[in-house]
C-alpha positions as CSV (number, residue, x, y, z in Angstrom):
1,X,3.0,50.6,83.0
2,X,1.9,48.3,80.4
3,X,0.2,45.9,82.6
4,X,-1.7,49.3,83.7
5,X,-2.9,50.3,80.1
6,X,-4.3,46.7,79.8
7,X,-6.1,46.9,82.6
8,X,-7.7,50.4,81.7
9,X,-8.6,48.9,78.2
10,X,-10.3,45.8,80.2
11,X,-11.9,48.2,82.4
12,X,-13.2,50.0,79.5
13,X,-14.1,46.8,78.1
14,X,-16.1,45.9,81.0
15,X,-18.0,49.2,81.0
16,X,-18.7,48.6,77.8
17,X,-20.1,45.3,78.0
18,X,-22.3,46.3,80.9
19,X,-23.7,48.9,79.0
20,X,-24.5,46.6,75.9
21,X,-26.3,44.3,77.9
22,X,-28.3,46.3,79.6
23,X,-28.8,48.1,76.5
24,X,-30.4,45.1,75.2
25,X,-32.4,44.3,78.0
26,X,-34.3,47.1,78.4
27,X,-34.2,50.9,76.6
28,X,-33.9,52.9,79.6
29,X,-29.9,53.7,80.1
30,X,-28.9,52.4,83.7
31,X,-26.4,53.8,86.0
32,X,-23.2,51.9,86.3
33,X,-22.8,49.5,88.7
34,X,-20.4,51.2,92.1
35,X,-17.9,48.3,91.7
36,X,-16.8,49.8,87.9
37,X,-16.2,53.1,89.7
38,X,-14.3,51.9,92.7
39,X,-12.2,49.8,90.0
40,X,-11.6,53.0,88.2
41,X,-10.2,54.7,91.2
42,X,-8.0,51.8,91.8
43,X,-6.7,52.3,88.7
44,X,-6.1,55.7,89.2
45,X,-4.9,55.1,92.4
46,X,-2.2,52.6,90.6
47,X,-3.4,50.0,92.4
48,X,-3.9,47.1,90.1
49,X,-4.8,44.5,92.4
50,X,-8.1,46.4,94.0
51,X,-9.2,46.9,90.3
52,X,-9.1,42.8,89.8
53,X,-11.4,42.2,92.9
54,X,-13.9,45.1,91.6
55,X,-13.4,44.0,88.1
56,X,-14.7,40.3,89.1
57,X,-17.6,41.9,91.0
58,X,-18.6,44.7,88.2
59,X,-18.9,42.3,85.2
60,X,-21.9,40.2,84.7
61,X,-20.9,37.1,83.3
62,X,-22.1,35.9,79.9
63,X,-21.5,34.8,76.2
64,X,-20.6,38.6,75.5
65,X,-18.2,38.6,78.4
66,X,-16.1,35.9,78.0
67,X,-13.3,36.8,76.3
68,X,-13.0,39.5,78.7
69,X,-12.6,37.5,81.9
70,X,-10.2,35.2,80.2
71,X,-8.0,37.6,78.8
72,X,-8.1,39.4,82.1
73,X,-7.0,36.0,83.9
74,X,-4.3,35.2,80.9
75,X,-2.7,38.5,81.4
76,X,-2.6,38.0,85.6
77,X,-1.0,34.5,85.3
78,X,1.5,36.0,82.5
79,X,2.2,38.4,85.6
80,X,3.1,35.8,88.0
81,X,-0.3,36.4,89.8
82,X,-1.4,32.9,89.7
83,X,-4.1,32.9,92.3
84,X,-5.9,35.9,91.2
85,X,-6.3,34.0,87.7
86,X,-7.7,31.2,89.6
87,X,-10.2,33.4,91.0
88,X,-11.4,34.9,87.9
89,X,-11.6,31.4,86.1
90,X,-13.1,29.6,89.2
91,X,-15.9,32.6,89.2
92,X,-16.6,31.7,85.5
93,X,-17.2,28.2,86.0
94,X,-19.7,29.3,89.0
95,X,-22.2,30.6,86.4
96,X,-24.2,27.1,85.3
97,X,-25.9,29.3,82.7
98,X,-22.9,29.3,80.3
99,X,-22.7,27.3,77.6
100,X,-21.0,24.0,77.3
101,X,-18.0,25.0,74.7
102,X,-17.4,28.1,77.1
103,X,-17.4,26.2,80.4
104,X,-14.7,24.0,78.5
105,X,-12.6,26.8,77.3
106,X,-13.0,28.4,81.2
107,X,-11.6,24.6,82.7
108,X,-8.5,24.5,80.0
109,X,-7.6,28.1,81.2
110,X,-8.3,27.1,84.8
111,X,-5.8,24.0,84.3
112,X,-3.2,26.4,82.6
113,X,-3.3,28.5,86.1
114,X,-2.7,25.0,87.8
115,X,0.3,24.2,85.8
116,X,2.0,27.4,86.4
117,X,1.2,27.0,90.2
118,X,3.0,23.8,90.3
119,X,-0.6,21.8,91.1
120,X,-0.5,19.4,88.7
121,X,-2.4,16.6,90.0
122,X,-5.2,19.3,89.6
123,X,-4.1,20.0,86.4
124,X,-3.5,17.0,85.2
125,X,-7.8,15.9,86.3
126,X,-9.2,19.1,84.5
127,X,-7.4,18.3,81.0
128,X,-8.4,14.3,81.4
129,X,-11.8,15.3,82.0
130,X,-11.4,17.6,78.9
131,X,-9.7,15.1,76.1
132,X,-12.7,12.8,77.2
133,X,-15.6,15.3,77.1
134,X,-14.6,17.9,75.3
135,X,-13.5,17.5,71.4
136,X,-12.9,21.2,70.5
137,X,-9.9,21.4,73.3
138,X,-8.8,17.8,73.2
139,X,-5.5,18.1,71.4
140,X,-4.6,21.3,73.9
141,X,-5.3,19.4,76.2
142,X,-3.0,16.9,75.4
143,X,-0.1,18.8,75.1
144,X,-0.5,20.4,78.1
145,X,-1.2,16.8,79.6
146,X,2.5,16.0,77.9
147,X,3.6,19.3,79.7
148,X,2.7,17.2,83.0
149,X,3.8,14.0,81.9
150,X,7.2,15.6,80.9
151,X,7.7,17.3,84.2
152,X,7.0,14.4,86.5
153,X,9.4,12.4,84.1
154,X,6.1,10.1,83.6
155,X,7.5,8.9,80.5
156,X,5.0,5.6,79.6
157,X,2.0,8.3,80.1
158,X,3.7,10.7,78.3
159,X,4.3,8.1,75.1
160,X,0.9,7.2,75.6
161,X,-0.5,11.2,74.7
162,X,2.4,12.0,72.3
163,X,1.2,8.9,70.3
164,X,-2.6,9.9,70.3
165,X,-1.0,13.3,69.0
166,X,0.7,11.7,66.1
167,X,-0.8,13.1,62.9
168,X,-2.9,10.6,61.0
169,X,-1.9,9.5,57.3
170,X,-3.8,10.6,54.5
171,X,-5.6,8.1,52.2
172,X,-2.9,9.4,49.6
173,X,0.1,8.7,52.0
174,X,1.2,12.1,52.9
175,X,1.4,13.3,56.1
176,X,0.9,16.6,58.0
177,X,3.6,17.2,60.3
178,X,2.0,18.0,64.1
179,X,4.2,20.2,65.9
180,X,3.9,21.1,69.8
181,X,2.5,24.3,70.8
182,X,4.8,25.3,73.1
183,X,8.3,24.2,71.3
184,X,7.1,24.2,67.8
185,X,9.0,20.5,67.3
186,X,7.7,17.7,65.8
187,X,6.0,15.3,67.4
188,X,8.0,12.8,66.7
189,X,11.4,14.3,67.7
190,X,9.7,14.2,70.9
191,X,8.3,10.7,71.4
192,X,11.4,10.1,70.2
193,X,13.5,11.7,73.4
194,X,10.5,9.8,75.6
195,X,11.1,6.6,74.2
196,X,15.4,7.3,75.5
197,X,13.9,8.7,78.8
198,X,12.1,5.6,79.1
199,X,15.3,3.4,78.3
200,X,17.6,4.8,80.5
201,X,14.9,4.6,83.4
202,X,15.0,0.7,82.5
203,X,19.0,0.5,82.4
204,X,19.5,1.9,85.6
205,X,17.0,-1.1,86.5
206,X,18.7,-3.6,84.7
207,X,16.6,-4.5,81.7
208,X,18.3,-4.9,79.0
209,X,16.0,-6.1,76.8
210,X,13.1,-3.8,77.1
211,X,15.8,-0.7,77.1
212,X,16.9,-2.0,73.7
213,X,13.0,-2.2,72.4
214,X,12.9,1.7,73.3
215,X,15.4,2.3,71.5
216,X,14.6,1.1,68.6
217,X,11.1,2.6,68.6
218,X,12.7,5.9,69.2
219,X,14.3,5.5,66.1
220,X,11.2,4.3,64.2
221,X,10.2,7.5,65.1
222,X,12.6,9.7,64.3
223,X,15.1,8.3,62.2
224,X,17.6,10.6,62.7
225,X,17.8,10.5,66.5
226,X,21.2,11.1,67.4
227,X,20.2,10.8,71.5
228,X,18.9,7.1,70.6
229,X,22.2,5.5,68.3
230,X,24.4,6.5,71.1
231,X,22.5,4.9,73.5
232,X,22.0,1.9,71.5
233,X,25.7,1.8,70.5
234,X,26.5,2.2,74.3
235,X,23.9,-0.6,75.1
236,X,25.5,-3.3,72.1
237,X,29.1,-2.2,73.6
238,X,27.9,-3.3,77.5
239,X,26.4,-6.4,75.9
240,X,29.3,-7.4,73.5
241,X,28.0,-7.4,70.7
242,X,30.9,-4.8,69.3
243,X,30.2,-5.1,65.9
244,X,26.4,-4.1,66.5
245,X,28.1,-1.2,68.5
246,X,30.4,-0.1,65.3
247,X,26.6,-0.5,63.3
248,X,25.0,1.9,65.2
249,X,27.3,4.3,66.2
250,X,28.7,4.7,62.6
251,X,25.1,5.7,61.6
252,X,25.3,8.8,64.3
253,X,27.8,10.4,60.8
254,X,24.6,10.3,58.6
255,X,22.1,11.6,61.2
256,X,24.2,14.6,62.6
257,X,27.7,14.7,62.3
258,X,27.9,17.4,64.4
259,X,27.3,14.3,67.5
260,X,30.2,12.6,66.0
261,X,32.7,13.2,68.9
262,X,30.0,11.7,71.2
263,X,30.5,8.4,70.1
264,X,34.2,8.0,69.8
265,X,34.8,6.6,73.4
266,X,32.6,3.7,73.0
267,X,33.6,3.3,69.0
268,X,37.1,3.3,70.3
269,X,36.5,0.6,72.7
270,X,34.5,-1.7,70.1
271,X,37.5,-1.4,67.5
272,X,39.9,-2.3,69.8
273,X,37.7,-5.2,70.7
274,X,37.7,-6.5,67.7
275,X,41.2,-5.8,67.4
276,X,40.7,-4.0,64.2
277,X,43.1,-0.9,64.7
278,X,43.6,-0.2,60.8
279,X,39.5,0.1,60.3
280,X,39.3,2.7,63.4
281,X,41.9,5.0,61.9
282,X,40.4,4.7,58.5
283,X,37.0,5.8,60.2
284,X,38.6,8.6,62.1
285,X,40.6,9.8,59.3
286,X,37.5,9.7,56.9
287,X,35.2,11.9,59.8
288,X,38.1,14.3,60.2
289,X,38.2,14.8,56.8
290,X,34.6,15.4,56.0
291,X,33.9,16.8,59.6
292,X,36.5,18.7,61.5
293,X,36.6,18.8,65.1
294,X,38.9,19.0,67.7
295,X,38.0,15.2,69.9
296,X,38.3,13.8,66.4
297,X,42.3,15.2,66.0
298,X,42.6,14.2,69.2
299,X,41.6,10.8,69.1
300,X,43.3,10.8,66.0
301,X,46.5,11.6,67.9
302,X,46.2,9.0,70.7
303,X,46.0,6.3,67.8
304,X,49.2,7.8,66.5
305,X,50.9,7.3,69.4
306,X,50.2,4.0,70.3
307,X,51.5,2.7,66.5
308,X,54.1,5.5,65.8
309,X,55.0,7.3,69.3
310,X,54.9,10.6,70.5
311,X,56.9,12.4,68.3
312,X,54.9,11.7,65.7
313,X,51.9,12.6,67.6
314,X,53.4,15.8,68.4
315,X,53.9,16.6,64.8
316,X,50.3,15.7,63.7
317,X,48.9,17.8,66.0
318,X,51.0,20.2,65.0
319,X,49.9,20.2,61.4
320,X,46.5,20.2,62.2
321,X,46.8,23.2,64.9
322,X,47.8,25.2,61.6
323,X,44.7,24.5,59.8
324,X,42.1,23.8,63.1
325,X,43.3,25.7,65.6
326,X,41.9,24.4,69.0
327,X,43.0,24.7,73.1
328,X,42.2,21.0,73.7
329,X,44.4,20.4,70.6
330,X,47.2,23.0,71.9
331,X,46.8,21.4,75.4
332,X,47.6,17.8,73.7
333,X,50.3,19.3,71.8
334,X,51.6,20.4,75.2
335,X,51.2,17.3,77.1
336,X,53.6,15.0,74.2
337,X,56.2,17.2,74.5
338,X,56.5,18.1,78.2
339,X,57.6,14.8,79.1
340,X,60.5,15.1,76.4
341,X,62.4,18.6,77.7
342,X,63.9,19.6,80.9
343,X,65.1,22.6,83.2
344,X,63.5,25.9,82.6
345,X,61.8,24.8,79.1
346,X,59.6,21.9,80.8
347,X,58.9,24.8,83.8
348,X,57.5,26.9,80.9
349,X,55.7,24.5,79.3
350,X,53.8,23.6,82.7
351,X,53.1,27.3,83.3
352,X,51.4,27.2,79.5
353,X,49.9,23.9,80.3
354,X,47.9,25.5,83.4
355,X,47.3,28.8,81.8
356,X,45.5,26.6,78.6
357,X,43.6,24.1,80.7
358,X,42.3,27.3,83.0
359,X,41.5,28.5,79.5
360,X,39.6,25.6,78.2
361,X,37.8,25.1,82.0
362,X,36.1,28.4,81.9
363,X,34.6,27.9,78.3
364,X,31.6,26.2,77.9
365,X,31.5,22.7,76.2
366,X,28.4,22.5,74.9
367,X,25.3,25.4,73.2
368,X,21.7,24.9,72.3
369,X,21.3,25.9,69.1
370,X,17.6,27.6,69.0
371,X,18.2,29.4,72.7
372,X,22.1,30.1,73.1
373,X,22.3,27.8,76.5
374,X,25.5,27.2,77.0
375,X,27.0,24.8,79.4
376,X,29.6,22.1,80.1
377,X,27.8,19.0,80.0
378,X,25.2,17.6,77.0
379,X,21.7,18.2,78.3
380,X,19.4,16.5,75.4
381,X,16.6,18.6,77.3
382,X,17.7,22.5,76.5
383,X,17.2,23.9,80.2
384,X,16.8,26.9,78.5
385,X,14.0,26.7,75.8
386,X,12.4,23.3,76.6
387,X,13.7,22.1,73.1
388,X,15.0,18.4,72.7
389,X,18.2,17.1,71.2
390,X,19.1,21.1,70.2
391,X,22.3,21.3,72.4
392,X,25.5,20.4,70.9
393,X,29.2,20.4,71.5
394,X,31.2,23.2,70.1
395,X,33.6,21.2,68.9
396,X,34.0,22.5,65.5
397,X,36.5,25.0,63.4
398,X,37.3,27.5,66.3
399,X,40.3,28.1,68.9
400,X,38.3,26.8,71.7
């Protein structure tokens, strides 16, 4: 039903703009054109899609008429009816009599229809032609050239435009922060999450080296990306270089603690490298502390019981199930002591063990926090809201 009142108010508008310009072309007053009545009657008739065909036929198109075809073909590819936009932007660029900025505004909107039918090698040649010729609609086009880019995982093209969008230092030294249209983030968390896109893309191949120069320009970046000090910690770690590892990874505290548990297998593994037990439990002890979460008690736990055994694992966890409440944590607690008991209390404790892991499997492990997505593995791309690096692991203060 709303769809139907915009298209009455676009019929109006059309009426009206007929009316105008012939108005101004000559004084006599003109009958209107047969197409604006048969659109009408579609209308009427609640038949939307006979209205767009008469609407494209009625409407002379001009300066004054623009806005009214685009807003017409905005509103059909907002309703899924991508070819119908085409239509009505293809028939504006048929006109050589419009001006240059309007036959520029009439290609962006006709790439837009691409991009939501999928055809983005068309696409992708309007809003080149358009960052070259046309400077009013460059930096939209860009970011819907990094909509492209980002979707065909083209990440070295994608760099390429995120870095022509980078906002220019003033001769004072401040800077305006750019954000992208779409996601309202900054440009740089982005190019950021392209420059790890990029790395991983050259791990899987083998290079070590360039993967590590990726890295670290995603961090010049964005200082604070998390998504990059793992990977860089995980790349040091494959390469030896454990202490470099410990480096990085201890960094993740200061740039989002709330990434913390993401780094503790591959911290674990450096420590124990280096053999430096005492300096792992310190570090542990110190994020607990500070940052509560349920895979730091844990891991907490496991060191206990390599030095001190299980029972005093089992009471550890018991004191911090008192204060942190957590299933994981319940679930370890479980697992120490089953091992210790027989007959019908070890039978219990298996039935609580299943119950609480069947607990723990059907909650999610991990929610963006702009959108709500929730899920079970760590997507650094929200599926839901197109955000970067906003999904996190609920690992904090809750029985979960």
């Amino acid at each position: 039903m709303n769809d139907l009142i915009i298209f009455v108010l676009l019929f109006a508008a059309t009426g009206a703009g007929w009316w105008l310009g012939r108005r101004r072309a000559q004084p006599a007053a003109l009958p209107m054109p047969g197409q604006y009545y048969k659109g009408l009657n579609y209308l009427l008739d609640d038949r939307p899609d006979g209205a767009v065909d008469a609407f494209i036929n009625a409407l002379e198109v001009n300066t004054e008429t623009l806005e009214t075809h685009i807003a017409l073909g905005n509103l059909l590819r907002r309703r899924g009816e991508v070819d119908r936009a085409i239509r009505i932007h293809q028939n504006l660029l048929a006109r050589p009599s419009l001006p240059r900025p309007h036959v520029h505004q009439a290609h962006l909107e006709l790439a837009r229809d691409y991009i939501s039918a999928g055809l983005f090698d068309r696409a992708e040649r309007l809003l080149l032609d358009l960052v070259k010729d046309a400077p009013e609609q460059r930096r939209a086009g860009q970011r819907h050239l990094l909509e492209i880019f980002q979707s065909q995982r083209e990440w070295s093209s994608a760099i390429e435009v995120a870095t022509a969008l980078l906002p220019r230092r003033s001769l004072l030294g401040s800077v305006n922060t750019e954000v992208l249209s779409e996601s309202r983030q900054p440009i740089e968390v982005v190019l950021a999450h392209y420059h790890c896109e990029l790395a991983a893309e050259l791990l899987q191949a083998g290079d070590i080296a360039e993967a590590r120069g990726q890295l670290q320009l995603a961090l010049s970046r964005d200082r604070n990306c998390v998504r990059a000090s793992i990977m860089l910690g995980q790349l040091e770690y494959q390469a030896g270089d454990y202490r470099q590892a410990l480096k990085v990874l201890r960094k993740v505290r200061q740039q989002d603690a709330d990434y913390i548990p993401e780094t503790l297998p591959t911290l674990r593994e450096s420590y124990r490298q280096l053999d430096d037990g005492p300096a792992m439990r310190r570090y542990l002890e110190d994020c607990l502390q500070a940052h509560p979460s349920a895979p730091l008690v844990l891991a907490l736990a496991d060191d206990i019981r390599e030095q001190a055994g299980d029972d005093a694992a089992a009471e550890f966890l018991s004191e911090q199930l008192s204060h942190n409440p957590s299933l994981s944590g319940l679930a370890g607690l479980i697992s120490l002591q089953i091992g210790h008991v027989e007959g019908r209390v070890k039978d219990n404790l298996a039935v609580l063990e299943r119950l609480v892991q069947g607990l723990i499997a059907e909650r999610p492990t991990y929610r963006c926090g702009h959108c709500g997505f929730a899920g079970r593995q760590l997507h650094w791309f929200c599926p839901g809201c197109k955000h970067w690096g906003t999904v996190k692991g609920l690992f904090g203060n809750h029985v979960g």
